[in-house]
C-alpha positions in Angstrom: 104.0 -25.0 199.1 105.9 -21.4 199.4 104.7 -20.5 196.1 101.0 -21.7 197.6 101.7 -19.0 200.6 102.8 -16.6 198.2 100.0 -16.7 196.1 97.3 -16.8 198.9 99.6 -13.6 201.1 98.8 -11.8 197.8 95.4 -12.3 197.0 94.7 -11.2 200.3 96.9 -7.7 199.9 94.9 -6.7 197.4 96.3 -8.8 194.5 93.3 -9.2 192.5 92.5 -6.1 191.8 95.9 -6.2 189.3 93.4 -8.0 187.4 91.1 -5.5 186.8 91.7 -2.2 185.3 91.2 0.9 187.2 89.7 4.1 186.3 92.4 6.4 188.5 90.6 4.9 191.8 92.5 4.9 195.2 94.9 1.9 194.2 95.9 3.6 191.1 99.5 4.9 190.0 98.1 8.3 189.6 96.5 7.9 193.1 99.7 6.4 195.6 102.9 7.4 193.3 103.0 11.5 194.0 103.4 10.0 197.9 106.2 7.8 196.7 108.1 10.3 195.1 107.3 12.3 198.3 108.5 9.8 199.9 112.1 10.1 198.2 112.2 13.7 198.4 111.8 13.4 201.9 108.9 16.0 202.0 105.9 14.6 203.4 105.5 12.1 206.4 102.1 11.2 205.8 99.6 8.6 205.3 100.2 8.5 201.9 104.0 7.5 202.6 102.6 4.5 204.8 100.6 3.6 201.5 103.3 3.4 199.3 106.4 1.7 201.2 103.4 -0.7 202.6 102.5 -1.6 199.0 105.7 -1.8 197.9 107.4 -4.1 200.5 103.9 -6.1 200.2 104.8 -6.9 196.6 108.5 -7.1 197.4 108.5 -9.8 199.7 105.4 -11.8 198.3 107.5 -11.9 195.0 110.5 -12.8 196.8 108.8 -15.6 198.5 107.3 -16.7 195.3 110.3 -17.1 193.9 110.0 -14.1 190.8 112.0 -11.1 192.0 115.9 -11.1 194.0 116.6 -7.9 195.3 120.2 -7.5 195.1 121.8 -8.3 198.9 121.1 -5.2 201.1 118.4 -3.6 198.7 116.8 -1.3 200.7 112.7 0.0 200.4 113.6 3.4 199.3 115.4 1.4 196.2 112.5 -0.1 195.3 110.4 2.9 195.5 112.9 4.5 193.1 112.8 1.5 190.6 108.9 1.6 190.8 108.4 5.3 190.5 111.1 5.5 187.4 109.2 2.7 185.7 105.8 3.9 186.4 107.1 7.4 184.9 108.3 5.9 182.1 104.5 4.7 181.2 102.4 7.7 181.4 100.0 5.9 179.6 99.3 3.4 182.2 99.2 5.3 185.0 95.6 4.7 185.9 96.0 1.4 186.3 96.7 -0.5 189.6 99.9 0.8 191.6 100.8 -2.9 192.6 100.4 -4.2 189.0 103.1 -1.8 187.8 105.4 -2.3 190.9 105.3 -6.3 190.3 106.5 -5.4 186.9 109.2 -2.8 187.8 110.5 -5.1 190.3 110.6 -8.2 188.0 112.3 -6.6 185.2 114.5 -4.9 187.3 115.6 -7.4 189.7 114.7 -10.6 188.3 115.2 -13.8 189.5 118.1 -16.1 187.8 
């Protein structure tokens, strides 16, 4: 049944469009990173910030309700942000696709569930 909820909480964040491949639209890497790593650097403070830590703690706790990604006891969001953004800059290649597609992988390789 939690796995259910999970499932259903992300379709309804914008999960399906991980299926799909994007052409650099809004949802892309290219599109909501640059505010993540403004985000770290502490430089911005805008809407774009909202965009990324809502994204990221979206696909942080559905996972983590599903049962696929354990952040290690007293992770906090800017931890996640730094695991996403390294492994999104680590694959320039796939940068146009969906930001939440590469954030469920950089979480699940980097924190995953036992």
């Amino acid at each position: 049944m939690k796995r259910v909820i999970a499932a259903l909480g992300w379709l309804l964040c914008g999960g399906a469009i991980a299926f799909a491949q994007a052409t650099d639209s809004l949802d892309s890497a290219n599109q909501i990173a640059p505010s993540c790593r403004a985000f770290l650097a502490r430089t911005s403070g805008s809407f774009g910030d909202g965009i990324c830590l809502g994204s990221v703690r979206a696909v942080a706790v559905l996972d983590h309700l599903a049962g696929i990604v354990c952040a290690p006891q007293g992770a906090q969001t800017d931890q996640a942000v730094r695991v996403i953004v390294a492994y999104i800059d680590s694959r320039p290649a796939r940068a146009q696709e969906p930001f939440v597609t590469l954030a469920r992988e950089a979480l699940r390789e980097a924190w995953p569930c036992l």
